[in-house]
N, C-alpha and C positions, 0 to 999 in steps of 0.2 A: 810291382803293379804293372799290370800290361797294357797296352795302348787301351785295348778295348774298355780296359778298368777306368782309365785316362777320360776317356770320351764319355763313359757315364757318368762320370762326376761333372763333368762340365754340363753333360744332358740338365742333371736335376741343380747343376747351381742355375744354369739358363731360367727352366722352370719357375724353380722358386724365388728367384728374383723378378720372374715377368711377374710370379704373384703378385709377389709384394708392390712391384708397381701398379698394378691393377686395381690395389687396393687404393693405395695413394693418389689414384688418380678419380678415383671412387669419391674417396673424400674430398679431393678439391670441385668435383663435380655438383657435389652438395653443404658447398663451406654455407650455402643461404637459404636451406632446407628447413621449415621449421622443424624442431624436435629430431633433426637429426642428431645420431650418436657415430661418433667417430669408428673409425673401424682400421680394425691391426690385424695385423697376422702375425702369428708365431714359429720361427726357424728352427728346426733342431738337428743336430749335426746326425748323419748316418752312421752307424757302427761299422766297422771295418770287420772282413773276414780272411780265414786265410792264415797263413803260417807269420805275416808281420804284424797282423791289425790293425793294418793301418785306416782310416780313416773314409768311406763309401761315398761321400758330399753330402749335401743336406736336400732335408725336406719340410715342405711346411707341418707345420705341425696341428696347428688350427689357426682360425679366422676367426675374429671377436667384436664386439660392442666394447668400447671402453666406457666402463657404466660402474658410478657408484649407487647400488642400491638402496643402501642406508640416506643419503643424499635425495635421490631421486621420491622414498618413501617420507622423505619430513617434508618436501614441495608439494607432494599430495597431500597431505594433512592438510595444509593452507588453501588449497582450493578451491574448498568447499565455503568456507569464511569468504574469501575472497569474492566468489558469484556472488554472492549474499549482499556482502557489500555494496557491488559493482550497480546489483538488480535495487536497493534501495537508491542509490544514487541517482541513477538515471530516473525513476519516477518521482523520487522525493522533488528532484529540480521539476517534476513536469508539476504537481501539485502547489508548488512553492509560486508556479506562475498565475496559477490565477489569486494572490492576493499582488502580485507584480501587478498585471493588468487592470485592476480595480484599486488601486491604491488611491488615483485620483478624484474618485468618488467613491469613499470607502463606507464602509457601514458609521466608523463614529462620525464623519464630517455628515452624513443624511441625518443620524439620528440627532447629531448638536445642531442641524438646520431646523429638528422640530420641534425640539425644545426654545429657539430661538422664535420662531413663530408664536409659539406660547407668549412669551415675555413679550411679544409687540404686544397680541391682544392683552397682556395683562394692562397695559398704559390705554388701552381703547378697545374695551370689550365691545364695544356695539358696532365697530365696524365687521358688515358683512363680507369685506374685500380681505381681512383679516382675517376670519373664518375660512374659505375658501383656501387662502393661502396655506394655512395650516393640513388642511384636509389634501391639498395638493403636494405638499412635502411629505404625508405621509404616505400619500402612493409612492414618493420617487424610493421611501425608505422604505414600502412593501416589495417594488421591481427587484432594488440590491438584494431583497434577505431572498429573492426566489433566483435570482440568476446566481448569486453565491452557491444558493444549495444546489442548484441544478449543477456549477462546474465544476463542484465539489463530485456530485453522484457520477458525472462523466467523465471524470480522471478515473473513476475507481475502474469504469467497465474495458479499460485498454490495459489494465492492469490483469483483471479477471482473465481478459485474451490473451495477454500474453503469457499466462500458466498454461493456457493450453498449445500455446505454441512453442513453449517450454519441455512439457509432455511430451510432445511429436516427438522434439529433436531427442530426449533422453531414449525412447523407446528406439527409436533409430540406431544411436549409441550400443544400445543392447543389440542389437541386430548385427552389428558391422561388429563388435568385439567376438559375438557369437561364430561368426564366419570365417572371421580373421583366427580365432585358436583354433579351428577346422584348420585350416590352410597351415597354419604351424606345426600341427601337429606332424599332418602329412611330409611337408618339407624336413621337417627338424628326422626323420628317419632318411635321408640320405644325404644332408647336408645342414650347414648353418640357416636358420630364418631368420637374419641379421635383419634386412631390411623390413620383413612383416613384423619382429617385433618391436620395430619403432613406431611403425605406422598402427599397431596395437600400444604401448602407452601414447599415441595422440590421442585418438580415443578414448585411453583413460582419464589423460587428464584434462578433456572437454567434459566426460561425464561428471568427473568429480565438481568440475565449477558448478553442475547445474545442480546435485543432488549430493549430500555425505557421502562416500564409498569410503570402503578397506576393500584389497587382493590380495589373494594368495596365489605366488606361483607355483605352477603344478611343474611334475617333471619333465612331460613332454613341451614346455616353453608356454604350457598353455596358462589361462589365469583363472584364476574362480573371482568374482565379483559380489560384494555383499554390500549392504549396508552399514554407516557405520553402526548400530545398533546390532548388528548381526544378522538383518532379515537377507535371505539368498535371492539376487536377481541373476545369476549366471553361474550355473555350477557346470557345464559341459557344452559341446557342440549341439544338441540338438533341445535344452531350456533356455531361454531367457523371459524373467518376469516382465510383464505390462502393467505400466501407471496408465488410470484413468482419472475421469471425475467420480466423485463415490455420491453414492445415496443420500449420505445423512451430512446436513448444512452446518455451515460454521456459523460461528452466534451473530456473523455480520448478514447471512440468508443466502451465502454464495455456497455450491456443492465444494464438499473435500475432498483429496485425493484415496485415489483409491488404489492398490498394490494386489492384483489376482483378487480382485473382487472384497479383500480387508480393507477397512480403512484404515489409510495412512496419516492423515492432516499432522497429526500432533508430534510426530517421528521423522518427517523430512527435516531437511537441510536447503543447503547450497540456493540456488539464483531463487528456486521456489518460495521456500521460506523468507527469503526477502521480498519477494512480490508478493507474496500473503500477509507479512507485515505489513507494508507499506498499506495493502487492500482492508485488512482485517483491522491490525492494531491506529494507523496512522490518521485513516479516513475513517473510516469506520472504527467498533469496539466502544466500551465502556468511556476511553478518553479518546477517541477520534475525532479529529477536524471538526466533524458531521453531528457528534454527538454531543460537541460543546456546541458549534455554530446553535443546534437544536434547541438547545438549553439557555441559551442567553437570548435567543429567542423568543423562545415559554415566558419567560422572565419579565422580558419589554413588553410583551402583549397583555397579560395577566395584571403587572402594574398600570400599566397606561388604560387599559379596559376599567381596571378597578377602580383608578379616577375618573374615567368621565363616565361611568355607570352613575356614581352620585351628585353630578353635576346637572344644573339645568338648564336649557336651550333659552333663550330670550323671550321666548312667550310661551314657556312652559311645553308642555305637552299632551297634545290629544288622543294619541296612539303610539306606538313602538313595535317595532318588530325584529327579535333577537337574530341578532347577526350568526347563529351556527345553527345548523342543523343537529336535529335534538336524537338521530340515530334510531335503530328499532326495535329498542328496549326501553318503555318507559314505565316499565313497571317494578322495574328492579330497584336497590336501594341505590342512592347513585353514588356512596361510598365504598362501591363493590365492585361498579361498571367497569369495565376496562376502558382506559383512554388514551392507550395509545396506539393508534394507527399500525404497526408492525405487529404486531401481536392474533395471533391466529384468533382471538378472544374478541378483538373489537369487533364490535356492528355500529360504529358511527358515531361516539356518543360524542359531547362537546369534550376537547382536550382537557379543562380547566377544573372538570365536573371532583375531582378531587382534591381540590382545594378548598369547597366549600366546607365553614363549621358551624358549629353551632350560635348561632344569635338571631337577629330581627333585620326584615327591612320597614323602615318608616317611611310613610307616603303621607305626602300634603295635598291634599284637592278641593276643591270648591267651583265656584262657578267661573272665576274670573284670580287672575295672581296676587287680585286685595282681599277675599275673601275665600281664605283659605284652614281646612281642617284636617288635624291627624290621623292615622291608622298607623299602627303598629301590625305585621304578619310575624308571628316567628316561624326559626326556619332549622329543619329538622335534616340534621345530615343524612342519616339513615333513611330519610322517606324517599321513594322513587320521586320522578320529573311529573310522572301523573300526580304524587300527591301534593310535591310543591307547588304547582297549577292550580291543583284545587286550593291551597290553602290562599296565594294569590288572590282566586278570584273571588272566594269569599270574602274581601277588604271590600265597605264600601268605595273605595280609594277607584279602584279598577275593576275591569272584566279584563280576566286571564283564559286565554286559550290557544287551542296549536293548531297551526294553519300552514299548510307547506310543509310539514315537518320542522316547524320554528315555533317559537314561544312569543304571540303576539299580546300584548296588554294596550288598554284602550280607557279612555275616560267612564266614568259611571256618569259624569255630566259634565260639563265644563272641560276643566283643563286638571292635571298632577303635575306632582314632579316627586323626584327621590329626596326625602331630606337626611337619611343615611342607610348602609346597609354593613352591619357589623358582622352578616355573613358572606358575602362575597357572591351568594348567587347570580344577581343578577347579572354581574362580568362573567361568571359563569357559562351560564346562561345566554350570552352575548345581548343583556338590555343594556343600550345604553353604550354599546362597545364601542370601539376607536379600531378595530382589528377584529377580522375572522381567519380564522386556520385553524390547522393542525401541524404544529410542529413550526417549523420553517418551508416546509411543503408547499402551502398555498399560502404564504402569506396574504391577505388581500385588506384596501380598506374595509370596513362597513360598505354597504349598498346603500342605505339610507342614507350616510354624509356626502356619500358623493354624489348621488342626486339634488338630495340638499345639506348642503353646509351649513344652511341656519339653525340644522337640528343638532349641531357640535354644543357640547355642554360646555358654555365658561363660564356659568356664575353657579349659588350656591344658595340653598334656601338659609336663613334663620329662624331657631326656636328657640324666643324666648326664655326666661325662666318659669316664664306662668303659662308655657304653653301656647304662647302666641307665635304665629307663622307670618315670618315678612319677608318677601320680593321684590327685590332691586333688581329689574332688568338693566341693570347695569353695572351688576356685582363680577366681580373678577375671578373672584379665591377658586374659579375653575380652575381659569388659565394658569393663576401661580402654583394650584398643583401640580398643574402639567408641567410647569417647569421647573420646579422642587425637584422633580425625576432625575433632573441631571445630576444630582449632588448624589443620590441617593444611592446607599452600599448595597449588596446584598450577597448574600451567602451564599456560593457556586463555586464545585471543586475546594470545596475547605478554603476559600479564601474570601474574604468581604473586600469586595470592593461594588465599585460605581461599574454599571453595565457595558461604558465605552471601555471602561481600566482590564473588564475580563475579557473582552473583544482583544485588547492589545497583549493581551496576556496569552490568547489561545492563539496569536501569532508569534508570539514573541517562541512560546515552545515548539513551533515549526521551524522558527529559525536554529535552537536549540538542538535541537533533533537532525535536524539539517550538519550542524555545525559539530556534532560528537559523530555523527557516521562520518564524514569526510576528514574529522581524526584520525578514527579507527580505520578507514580505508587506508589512508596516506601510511598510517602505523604496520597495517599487515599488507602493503604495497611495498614497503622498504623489507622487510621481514623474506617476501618473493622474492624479491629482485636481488637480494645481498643470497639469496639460495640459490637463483638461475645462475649468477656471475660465476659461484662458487660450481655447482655444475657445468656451464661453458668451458670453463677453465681446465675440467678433466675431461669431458665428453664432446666439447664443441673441436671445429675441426681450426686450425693455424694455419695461415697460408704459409708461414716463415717458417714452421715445422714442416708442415707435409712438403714444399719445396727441396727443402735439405733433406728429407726422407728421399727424394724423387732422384735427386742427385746420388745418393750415396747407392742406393737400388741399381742405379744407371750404371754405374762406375761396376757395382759388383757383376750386373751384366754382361755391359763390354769385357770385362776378366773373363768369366767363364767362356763368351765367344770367343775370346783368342787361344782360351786355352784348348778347347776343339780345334784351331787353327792349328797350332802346334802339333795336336796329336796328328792332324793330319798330314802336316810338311812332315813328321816321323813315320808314319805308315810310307807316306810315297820314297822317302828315304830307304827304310827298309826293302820296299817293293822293289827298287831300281839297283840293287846290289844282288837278285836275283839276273 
C-alpha cells in the first residue's frame, strides 16, 4: 500500500466517522423532540484493489430512522379510539356540570316542595296563603325544568362547534401531509428524508386521533391516506379530500359531515364520532339527557293538569280559560295532529292533544254551589278541537268558545264546576291546567293561577248515588290528589317508577356513562402508553447510548487523524532522503 493509499484511508475513515458523529449529535439534539425517531448510519468496510486486496477504509453506507413499522402501525390503530375517548371525556365532564351546579335546588327537591304544599292545603284547604304558596312553588319548579333544558341545549352548541373546529384542523392535516409527500418525494431522490418523514407520521398520527385512517407506504417515502373504511382522502401530491358539514341532518337537527360533497355522518371515527356522540346520542337522540329530561316532563305536566282539570276552586267557577294555545288546525281529528314541536308537521297544536280517549266530561252547574245540576258531554277522540267545542258548548253546563287562540268556557248562568272527566281533555286542552308548555321548552305556570290563586282547584264535587251534587268549599280531595303524585309510578324507559325515582335514574345513567368511558379511556390509555414505551425504547433517542456512540465515533476519529499524521511524518521522511 502506498502512502497515498495510506492517506485515503484515513480521508474516508475521518469522513465517516464525522458522519457518524453528526449523526449522534443529531440525535442528542432532539432526545426531546416530540415524535422523533432516532437516527443511525450504517459503516461498510471498502474493498481493496490491487495485487494484495487489501482493504480501501470504509464508508457510509446509508443513514436511517430506527423505526419499527409493525409497532408504530398497532399505535395508529389506537388513535383513532383514543380521540374518541379523549373528545367524550372532556364534554361528557362539561355536561355532567350542569347537574353539579343545580344539584342544590334540583328538580326532585322543587317538585317534593310542591307536593309538600299540597299536603299543607290538604290539613287547610281554605286558606288563600296556602294557595298562593303552592302556585308559587310551581313557578320555582317551572324556572328549574326551563333553565335545565336550556343548559342542557347549550352544552350541546360548543359541542356542535367544536366538530367544526375539528374539521378545520383535519383538512389542514390533509394539506401539510399533502405537501410534506411532495417534499419527500423530491428529497428521497438525492438523499435520505429522515427528518420530513417524522414530521410526516406527526401528522399522521394527529390525523388519526381526529378521524379512523389506514396508510400505505408508497415507494418514493410517500404515503397514501384512506379511511379506515377504505374511502381515499390522499392518494398523491396534488389530491386531498375535504370534510364539511353535509346537507342532510342527523335525527338530533344538527347538519352531518360531509366527504367531497357525500355524506359521511355514519362512517366517521376518531375525536369526531365522539363529539357527535356526546351531541347526538348523550344530549340529544332517542335516550338523550334532553329527551328523558322532555319526557318526565310530559309526565309531571300531564299528571298534575289532569288533577287539577277535575278539581274545584272554592267558589266554583264562572269562566276558564285553557292554558295552551289551540295551534292552526282546528279542524283535523286531533288523534292525528302532530304534537310535537320539532317536527316539520306541527303548527301549534297543544302537546297533550294525544292523549285524549274515549269517554265523557261531567259538569255540575246551577245558579249558586247548593243548587247544583249535571250534564254529561261525550268525548270523541277522532273529532277535531272545532268539534269538541262544539259538542262543549252544546251542554247546558257551559258556553264553549275560542278566543285568542285558547279554549275559553264560561257559565250558562251561575257558576260550574268539573265533577269528572274520564277523557282527559280538558288537561288536554289546558281547562283547569296547573302548567302550560311544550315539552320542557316553556315550561310555564297557568296565567290564570298566578293572577289568581284562588282559582287553583283543591276540592272536589260529590255525586251521589241518586244523582245529587254536593259542595263543600272545603273539601280537600283536590289537594290529596296533588299529593298522591308523589307516590305515584309511571311507565318511562321500560321502567315504572315515581317521577323524582326516573329523574334520579336519568342521572344516575350519566354518571354511568361517565364512569364506562373513563374505563375505557384509562383501559386504551394503558394499551398506548405500554406501545409508546415499547416504541421509545427502539426509536427514542438514550443519552447514555448516544454518549458512548459519541465516544467511540471520537476515538475512531482521533485514529484515522493520526494516522494522516503518520503517513505524513513518512512522506516527509521519504522526501528528506532525496
Amino acid at each position: 500500500m502506498s502512502i497515498s493509499d495510506l492517506l485515503n484511508v484515513s480521508k474516508l475513515g475521518i469522513f465517516a466517522n464525522q458522519g457518524a458523529m453528526q449523526a449522534v449529535s443529531h440525535n442528542i439534539a432532539n432526545v426531546n423532540t416530540p415524535g422523533y425517531s432516532r437516527q443511525t448510519v450504517s459503516l461498510q468496510s471498502e474493498p481493496g484493489w490491487g495485487e494484495w486486496r487489501i482493504g480501501s477504509g470504509v464508508q457510509v453506507q446509508e443513514a436511517k430512522r430506527q423505526l419499527d413499522n409493525l409497532l408504530d402501525r398497532r399505535l395508529a390503530m389506537g388513535n383513532g379510539e383514543m380521540g374518541r375517548l379523549q373528545a367524550r371525556e372532556r364534554f361528557l365532564t362539561i355536561v355532567e356540570n350542569v347537574f353539579n351546579e343545580m344539584d342544590g335546588d334540583g328538580f326532585s327537591e322543587r317538585l317534593d316542595s310542591l307536593y309538600s304544599a299540597a299536603d299543607l292545603l290538604t290539613d287547610n284547604p281554605t286558606n288563600p296563603v296556602g294557595r298562593a304558596d303552592l302556585v308559587s312553588r310551581a313557578e320555582g319548579l317551572a324556572g328549574f325544568v326551563n333553565k335545565m333544558q336550556e343548559s342542557l341545549r347549550d352544552r350541546a352548541m360548543p359541542v356542535d362547534k367544536e366538530i367544526d373546529v375539528v374539521m378545520a384542523d383535519i383538512n389542514g392535516r390533509l394539506q401539510n401531509i399533502r405537501k410534506l409527500n411532495g417534499q419527500i418525494g423530491r428529497t428521497e431522490a438525492t438523499r435520505p428524508a429522515l427528518d420530513l418523514k417524522d414530521h410526516l407520521r406527526n401528522e399522521i398520527t394527529a390525523l388519526g386521533e381526529m378521524v379512523d385512517i389506514q396508510t400505505l407506504d408508497m415507494q418514493d417515502g410517500s404515503v397514501q391516506v384512506m379511511t379506515a373504511k377504505g374511502q381515499e382522502l390522499l392518494a398523491d401530491t396534488v389530491y386531498a379530500a375535504t370534510f364539511t358539514r353535509s346537507a342532510q341532518q342527523t335525527a338530533s337537527g344538527y347538519p352531518g359531515i360531509s366527504l367531497n360533497g357525500r355524506d359521511f355522518t355514519s362512517m366517521i371515527g376518531g375525536q369526531i364520532r365522539g363529539l357527535m356522540e356526546v351531541r347526538d346520542e348523550v344530549i340529544h337522540g332517542p335516550d338523550g339527557l334532553l329527551t328523558r329530561f322532555k319526557t318526565i316532563t310530559d309526565e309531571l305536566r300531564w299528571q298534575l293538569n289532569r288533577v287539577n282539570s277535575q278539581s274545584v276552586s272554592q267558589a266554583l267557577f264562572t269562566g276558564q280559560t285553557g292554558a295552551f294555545t289551540l295551534g292552526g288546525d282546528l279542524t283535523t281529528a286531533t288523534n292525528v295532529l302532530e304534537t310535537d314541536a320539532t317536527s316539520d308537521d306541527y303548527v301549534g297544536s297543544p302537546p297533550d292533544l294525544g292523549r285524549v280517549t274515549a269517554g265523557s266530561v261531567t259538569f255540575a252547574y246551577g245558579a249558586d254551589g247548593d243548587h247544583l245540576t249535571t250534564d254529561t258531554v261525550a268525548i270523541d277522540p277522532g273529532a277535531s278541537i272545532e268539534a269538541i267545542r262544539a259538542a262543549l258548548d252544546a251542554s247546558p253546563a257551559i258556553k264553549a268558545e275560542i278566543v285568542g287562540n285558547r279554549l275559553k268556557l264560561s257559565a250558562q248562568s251561575g257558576v260550574y264546576g268539573v265533577v269528572s272527566d274520564t277523557s282527559g281533555v280538558l288537561a288536554a286542552l289546558g281547562v283547569g291546567a296547573l302548567f302550560s308548555s311544550v315539552g320542557a321548552r316553556s315550561f310555564e305556570v297557568s296565567d290564570e293561577l298566578v293572577e289568581d290563586p284562588d282559582k287553583l282547584g283543591v276540592g272536589r264535587l260529590e255525586v251521589d248515588a241518586d244523582g245529587t251534587v254536593t259542595f263543600n268549599d272545603a273539601d280537600n280531595r283536590g289537594a290529596i290528589a296533588l299529593g298522591e303524585l308523589r307516590t305515584s309510578k309511571y311507565e318511562l324507559f321500560d321502567d315504572n317508577l315515581t317521577l323524582t325515582a326516573h329523574y334520579a335514574s336519568m342521572v344516575g345513567i350519566l354518571g354511568s356513562t361517565i364512569q364506562r368511558n373513563d374505563e375505557a379511556l384509562k383501559a386504551q390509555g394503558s394499551t398506548q402508553d405500554f406501545l409508546k414505551n415499547l416504541r421509545d425504547s427502539y426509536s427514542g433517542v438514550s443519552l447514555e447510548e448516544e454518549l458512548t456512540d459519541l465516544i467511540r465515533y471520537q476515538r475512531a476519529f482521533q485514529a484515522s487523524s493520526k494516522m494522516v499524521t503518520a503517513a505524513d511524518e513518512l512522506l516527509k521522511s521519504i522526501v528528506s532522503m532525496v
